[in-house]
RORO-699677 format. One record per residue (C-alpha): x, y, z. Coordinates in steps of 0.001 Angstrom, whole numbers, padded with zeros to 6 digits, always signed. Layout:
BEGIN
XYZ;...
END
This chain:
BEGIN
+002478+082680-076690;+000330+081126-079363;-003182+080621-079585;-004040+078909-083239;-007285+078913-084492;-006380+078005-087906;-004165+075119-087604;-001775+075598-090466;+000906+073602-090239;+003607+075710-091870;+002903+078989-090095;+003065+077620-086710;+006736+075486-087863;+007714+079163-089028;+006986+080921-085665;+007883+078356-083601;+011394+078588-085359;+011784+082134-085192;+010489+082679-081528;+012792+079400-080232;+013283+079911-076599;+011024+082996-076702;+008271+081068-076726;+006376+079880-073731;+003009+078175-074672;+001340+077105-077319;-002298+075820-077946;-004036+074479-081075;-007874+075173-080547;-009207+075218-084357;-008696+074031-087813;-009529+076091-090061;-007071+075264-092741;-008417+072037-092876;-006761+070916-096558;-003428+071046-094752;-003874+067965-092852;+000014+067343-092448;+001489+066380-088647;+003474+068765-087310;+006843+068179-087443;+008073+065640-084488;+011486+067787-083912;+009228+071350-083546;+011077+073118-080935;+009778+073429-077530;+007445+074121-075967;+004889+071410-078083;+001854+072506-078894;-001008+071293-076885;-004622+071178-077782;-007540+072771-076132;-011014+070902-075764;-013756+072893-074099;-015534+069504-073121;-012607+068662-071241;-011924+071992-069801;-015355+072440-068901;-015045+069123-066694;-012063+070226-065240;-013835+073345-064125;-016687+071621-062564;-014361+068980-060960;-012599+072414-059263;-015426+074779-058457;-018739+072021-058651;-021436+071972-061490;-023911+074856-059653;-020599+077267-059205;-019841+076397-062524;-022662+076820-064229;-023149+080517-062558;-019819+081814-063556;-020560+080315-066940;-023518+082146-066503;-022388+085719-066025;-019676+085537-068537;-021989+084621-071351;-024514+087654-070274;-021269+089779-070099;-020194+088346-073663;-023806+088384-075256;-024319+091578-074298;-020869+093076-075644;-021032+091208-079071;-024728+092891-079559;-022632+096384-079975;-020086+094848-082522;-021694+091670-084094;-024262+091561-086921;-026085+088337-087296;-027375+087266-090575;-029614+084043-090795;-029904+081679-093473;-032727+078688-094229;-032367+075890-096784;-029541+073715-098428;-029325+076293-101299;-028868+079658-098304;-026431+077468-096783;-023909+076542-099215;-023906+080526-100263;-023029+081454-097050;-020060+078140-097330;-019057+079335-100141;-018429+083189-099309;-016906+082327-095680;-014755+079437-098060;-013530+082362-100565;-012858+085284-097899;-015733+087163-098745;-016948+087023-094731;-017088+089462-092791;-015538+088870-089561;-018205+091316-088256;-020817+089208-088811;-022011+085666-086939;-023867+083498-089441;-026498+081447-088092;-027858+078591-091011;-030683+076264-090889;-030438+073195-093247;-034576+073179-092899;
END
């Protein structure tokens, strides 16, 4: 299985090539290499990678369970998430155009910590 948050082109070609029939699923949910824009290739072996939305997840969800089920489970899961990532995420916060494009600019370069959750403010 893949689960691509980066959406470069040639790594997922690569491992879909070397995994062939090994490979079950495969879902495109970022782009974080955004400066390689190229299509994946039309002959990529099976199985072809499919892209996840949340929007349209989320509606799927509520079409299933109903919007109050929904939004309780969606509920619990984010107090079961917030609380986790408060024992292994820093958050740093950033105001103004100038703060901003710093923190662009390091995340840009690799200077980021994954550790940390950036939260900017244009104002």
């Amino acid at each position: 299985m893949i689960v691509d948050f980066a959406g470069n082109t040639q790594l997922i070609e690569t491992l879909h090539s070397r995994l062939d029939d090994k490979l079950n699923y495969c879902c495109m949910v970022g782009l974080s290499h955004w400066e390689d824009n190229r299509a994946l290739s039309a002959d990529l072996p099976c199985p072809k990678p499919i892209m996840f939305f949340a929007p349209s997840q989320s509606q799927k969800r509520i079409n299933e369970w109903g919007g109050k089920q929904f939004q309780s489970l969606l509920a619990q899961q984010w107090n079961s998430f917030s609380k986790s990532a408060s024992q292994w995420l820093d958050i740093e916060t950033s105001a103004g155009l100038g703060a901003t494009k710093v923190v662009y600019e390091k995340i840009l370069l690799g200077q980021a910590s994954p550790k940390t959750g950036q939260q900017v403010s244009l104002l």
